[in-house]
C-alpha angles and dihedrals in degrees: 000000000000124000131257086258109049080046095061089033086056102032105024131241107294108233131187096284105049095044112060123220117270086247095050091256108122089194101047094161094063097047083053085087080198105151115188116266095223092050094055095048086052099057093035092053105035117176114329086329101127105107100103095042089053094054086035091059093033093053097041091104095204115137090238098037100260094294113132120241105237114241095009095127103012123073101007094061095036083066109044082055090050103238121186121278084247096069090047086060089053094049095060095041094063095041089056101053084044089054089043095043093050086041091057087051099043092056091040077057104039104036101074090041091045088050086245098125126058098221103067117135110199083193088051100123099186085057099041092055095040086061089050096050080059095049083050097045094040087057135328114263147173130269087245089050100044093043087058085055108051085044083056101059090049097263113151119262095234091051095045089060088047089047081056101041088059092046098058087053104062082042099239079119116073120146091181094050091046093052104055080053089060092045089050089050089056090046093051080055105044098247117147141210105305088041097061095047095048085048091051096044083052092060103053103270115144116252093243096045087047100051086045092058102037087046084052086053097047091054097054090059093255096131090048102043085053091042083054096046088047094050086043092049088050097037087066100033087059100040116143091015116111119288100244090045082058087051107050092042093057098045085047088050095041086042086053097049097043099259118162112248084242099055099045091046079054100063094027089061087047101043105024107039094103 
């Protein structure tokens, strides 16, 4: 048996050309179709010009936010089919350079706000609002909630306010807005008063701006209307059990969700009195 060396000093070193690739491509890299992932959110987004993606991503309606889940319809079917061991090969292939190709931009994202890379510039306005575009695009948020962020990630103070600034301008940007979404999530959920405020506050949203929404709520009849869906959704889970069962199960529920002790004396003497 001859060694490595006297077979490359006999029969020369093999380069791409010569060895095929195992798939028979001998250009695998270009078959690929992987375009990088940073590329692609630059010239969707432009230069402040992400209004539309952002409603794009936001409307989509769809549970996960429009994005695909990886391998859902690729190899797993492919094999209960069974499908040949070469398109196996090809599978994985693909899923490797996409995972490659999203690893690459991900660390591209994440090194300058980790401290990983030498030339952040915490007064670099661009990449400051091109994190907060992500942020954006990822989920809306408050100006409390998005400033904590982008602290978070080593921006400048100063820029950060600037980032804002332009942000509320183009109006992608809109703490009162976001705030009557959260009340309207509470109320999909039967929280009251106390419990909006505390969510808002949660999110970002400024006290001031928190206690005016949910008191304009208040007025309209939205915190009544949930504590009477909540006493009607426990009235008719506990029914037949004994009545102060019922009622402590319904003041730990209304406790729990931010209801007001009159209000919820209210519906407990209307629904639960039997």
């Amino acid at each position: 048996m001859i060694s490595v060396q006297e077979f490359l000093a006999q029969h020369g070193f093999p380069d791409g050309k010569t060895v095929p690739d195992a798939l028979g491509d001998p250009e695998p890299s270009k078959s690929c179709g992987v375009v990088d992932a940073a590329d692609r959110d630059t010239s969707a987004r432009g230069a402040f010009g992400t209004g539309a993606a952002l409603a794009g991503r936001a409307g989509s309606g769809l549970p996960d936010g429009g994005r695909s889940r990886s391998g859902s319809f690729g190899i797993p079917s492919a094999r209960r089919m069974g499908a040949s061991r070469s398109s196996h090969v090809a599978s994985d292939v693909a899923e490797a350079s996409d995972a490659a190709g999203a690893a690459d931009a991900s660390d591209r994202y994440s090194a300058p706000h980790a401290g990983k890379s030498e030339s952040f510039d915490p007064h670099d306005f661009d990449a400051c609002r091109e994190a907060a575009f992500r942020l954006l695009d990822a989920a809306p948020r408050s100006t409390g909630a998005l400033r904590q962020r982008l602290a978070g990630k080593g921006y400048d103070d100063g820029m950060i306010d600037d980032v804002i600034d332009r942000l509320a301008e183009l109006h992608l940007l809109d703490d009162e807005a976001y705030a009557r979404s959260v009340v309207r999530y509470c109320s999909n959920r039967m929280m009251g008063y106390r419990g909006a405020v505390m969510e808002m506050r949660r999110k970002g949203v400024a006290p001031s701006l928190a206690h005016r929404i949910a008191d304009e709520a208040a007025a309209q009849g939205v915190f009544e209307e949930a504590a009477w869906e909540l006493g009607r959704k426990v009235a008719k889970k506990t029914r037949g059990l004994d009545r102060q069962v019922r009622l402590r199960r319904f003041w730990s529920a209304g406790g729990r969700k931010g209801h007001d002790s009159d209000t919820l004396r209210r519906v407990a003497h209307e629904l639960l009195n039997d």
